[in-house]
C-alpha positions in Angstrom: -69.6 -45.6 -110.1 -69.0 -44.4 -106.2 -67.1 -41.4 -106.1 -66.2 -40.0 -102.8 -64.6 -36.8 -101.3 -61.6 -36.2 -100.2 -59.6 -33.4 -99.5 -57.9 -32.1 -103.1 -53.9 -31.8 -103.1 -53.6 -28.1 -103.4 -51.5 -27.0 -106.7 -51.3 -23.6 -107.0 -48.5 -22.1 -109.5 -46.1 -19.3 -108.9 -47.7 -17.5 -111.5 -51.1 -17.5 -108.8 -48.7 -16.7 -106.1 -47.5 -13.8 -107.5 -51.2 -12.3 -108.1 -52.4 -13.2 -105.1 -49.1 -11.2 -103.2 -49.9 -7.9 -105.5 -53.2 -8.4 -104.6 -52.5 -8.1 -100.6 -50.0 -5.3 -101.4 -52.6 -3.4 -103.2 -55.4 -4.3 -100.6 -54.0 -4.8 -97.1 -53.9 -1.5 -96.1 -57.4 -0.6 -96.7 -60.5 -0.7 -94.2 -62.3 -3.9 -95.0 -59.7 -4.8 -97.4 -60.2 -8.8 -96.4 -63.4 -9.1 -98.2 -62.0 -7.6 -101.5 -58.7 -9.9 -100.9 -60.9 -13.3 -100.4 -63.1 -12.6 -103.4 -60.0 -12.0 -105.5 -57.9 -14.4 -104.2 -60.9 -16.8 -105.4 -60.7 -15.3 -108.8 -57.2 -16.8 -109.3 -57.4 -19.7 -107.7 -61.0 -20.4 -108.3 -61.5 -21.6 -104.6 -60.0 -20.8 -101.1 -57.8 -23.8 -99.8 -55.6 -23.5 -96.6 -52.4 -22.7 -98.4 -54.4 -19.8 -100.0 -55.7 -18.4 -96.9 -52.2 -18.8 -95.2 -50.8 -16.7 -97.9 -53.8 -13.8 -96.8 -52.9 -14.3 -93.2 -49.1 -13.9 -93.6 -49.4 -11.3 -96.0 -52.0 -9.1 -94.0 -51.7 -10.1 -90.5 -54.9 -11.0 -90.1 -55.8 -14.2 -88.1 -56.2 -18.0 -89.9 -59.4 -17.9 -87.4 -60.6 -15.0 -88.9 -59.8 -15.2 -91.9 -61.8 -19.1 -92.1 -64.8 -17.9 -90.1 -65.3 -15.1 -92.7 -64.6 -18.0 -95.7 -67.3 -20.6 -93.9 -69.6 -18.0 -93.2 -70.4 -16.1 -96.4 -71.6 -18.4 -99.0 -69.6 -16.9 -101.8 -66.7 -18.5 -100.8 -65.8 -22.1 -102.0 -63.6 -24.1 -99.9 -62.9 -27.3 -102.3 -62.2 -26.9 -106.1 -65.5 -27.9 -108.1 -65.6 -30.8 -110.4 -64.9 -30.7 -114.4 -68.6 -31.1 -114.5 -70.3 -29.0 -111.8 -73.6 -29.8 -110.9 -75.7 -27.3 -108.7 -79.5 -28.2 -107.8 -81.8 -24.8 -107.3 -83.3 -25.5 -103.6 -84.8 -22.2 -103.3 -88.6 -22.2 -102.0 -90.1 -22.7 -105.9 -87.7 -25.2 -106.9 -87.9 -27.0 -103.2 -91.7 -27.1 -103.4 -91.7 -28.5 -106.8 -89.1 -31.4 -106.5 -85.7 -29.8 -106.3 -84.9 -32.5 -103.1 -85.8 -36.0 -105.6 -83.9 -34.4 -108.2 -80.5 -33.4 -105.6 -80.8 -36.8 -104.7 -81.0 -38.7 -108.0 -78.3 -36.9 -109.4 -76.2 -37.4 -106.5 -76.8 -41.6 -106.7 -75.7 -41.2 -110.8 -72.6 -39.2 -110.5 -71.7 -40.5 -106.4 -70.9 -37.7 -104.4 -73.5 -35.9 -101.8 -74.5 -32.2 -101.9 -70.6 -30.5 -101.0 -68.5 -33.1 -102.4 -66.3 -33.4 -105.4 -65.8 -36.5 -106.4 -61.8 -37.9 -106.1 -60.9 -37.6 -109.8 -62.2 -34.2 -109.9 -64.6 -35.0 -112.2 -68.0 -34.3 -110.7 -69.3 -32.1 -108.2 -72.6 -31.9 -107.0 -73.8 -28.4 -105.2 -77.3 -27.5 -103.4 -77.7 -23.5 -104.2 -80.1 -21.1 -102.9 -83.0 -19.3 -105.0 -80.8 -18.9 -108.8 -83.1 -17.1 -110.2 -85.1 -19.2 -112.4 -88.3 -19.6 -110.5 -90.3 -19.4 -113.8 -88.5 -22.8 -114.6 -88.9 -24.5 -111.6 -87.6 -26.9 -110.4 -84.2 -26.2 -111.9 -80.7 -27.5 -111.8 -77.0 -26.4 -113.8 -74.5 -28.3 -115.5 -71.7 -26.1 -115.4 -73.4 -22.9 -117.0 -76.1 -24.8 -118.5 -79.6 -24.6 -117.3 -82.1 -27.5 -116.9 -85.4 -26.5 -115.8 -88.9 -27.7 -115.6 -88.0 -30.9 -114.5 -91.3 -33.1 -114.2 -90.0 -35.9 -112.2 -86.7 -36.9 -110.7 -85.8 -38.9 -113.5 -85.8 -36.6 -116.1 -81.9 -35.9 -114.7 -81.2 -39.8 -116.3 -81.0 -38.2 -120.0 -79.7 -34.7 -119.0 -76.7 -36.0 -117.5 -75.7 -38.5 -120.1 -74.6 -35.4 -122.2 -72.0 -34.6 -120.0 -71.0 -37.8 -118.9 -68.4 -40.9 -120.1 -70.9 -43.9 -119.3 -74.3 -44.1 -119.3 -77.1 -43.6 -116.5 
């Protein structure tokens, strides 16, 4: 089953658009008002594609170059829409320490798409967070909301993921 990346056709509604431009009226004007714009933009939209940070430029005058280095810099920010089923791997020093790397890379090999990456039908996506906050359970990954934790060996994942998935691991 390889699944690969590729960039996802942006399809944001008029219904969005409109948000998103009371957002920048109600924001521009404010010191600092980008970050409050960016995390609210990402509310509507979910993620921060192009067309949506052209919309923030237009509307508040503030550079594309700026507004993508502050996008790629802070971590908060998601550049590519995440899967139907999103996967995110802990790789924070417990979970690292404990397996965390085995399990990223087993689950990337069943659902094919690397750490980043969405897979073309939108189905999958595979993340590697930072420290979630589940060092007690270590290591641990998420379906979606769903946590999966004290993982003995890389493995494990095979029967995890079958709940979630169409075909079997």
């Amino acid at each position: 089953m390889k699944k690969t990346k590729t960039t996802v056709a942006f399809t944001g509604t008029d219904e969005q658009r409109k948000k998103l431009e009371a957002i920048i009226t109600e924001f521009k004007d404010a010191p600092g008002a980008i970050m409050p714009i960016l995390q609210k933009a990402q509310d509507v939209y979910g993620y921060l594609p192009i067309e949506v940070q052209q919309i923030i430029s237009d509307g508040t005058g503030i550079s594309m170059s700026e507004i993508y280095g502050i996008v790629s810099f802070y971590s908060q920010f998601i550049l590519q829409p995440k899967g139907e089923i999103a996967v995110s791997v802990c790789m924070g020093t417990a979970c690292y320490v404990k397996g965390a790397g085995d399990i990223l890379d087993r689950i990337s090999a069943i659902i094919g798409v690397k750490a980043g990456e969405t897979s073309d039908d939108g189905k999958y996506s595979l993340d590697a967070t930072r420290c979630i906050g589940a060092c007690g359970l270590a290591p641990v990954f998420l379906v979606n909301e769903d946590v999966h934790g004290r993982i003995e060996k890389a493995e494990d994942v095979d029967d995890i993921l079958k709940k979630y998935m169409d075909t079997k691991v």
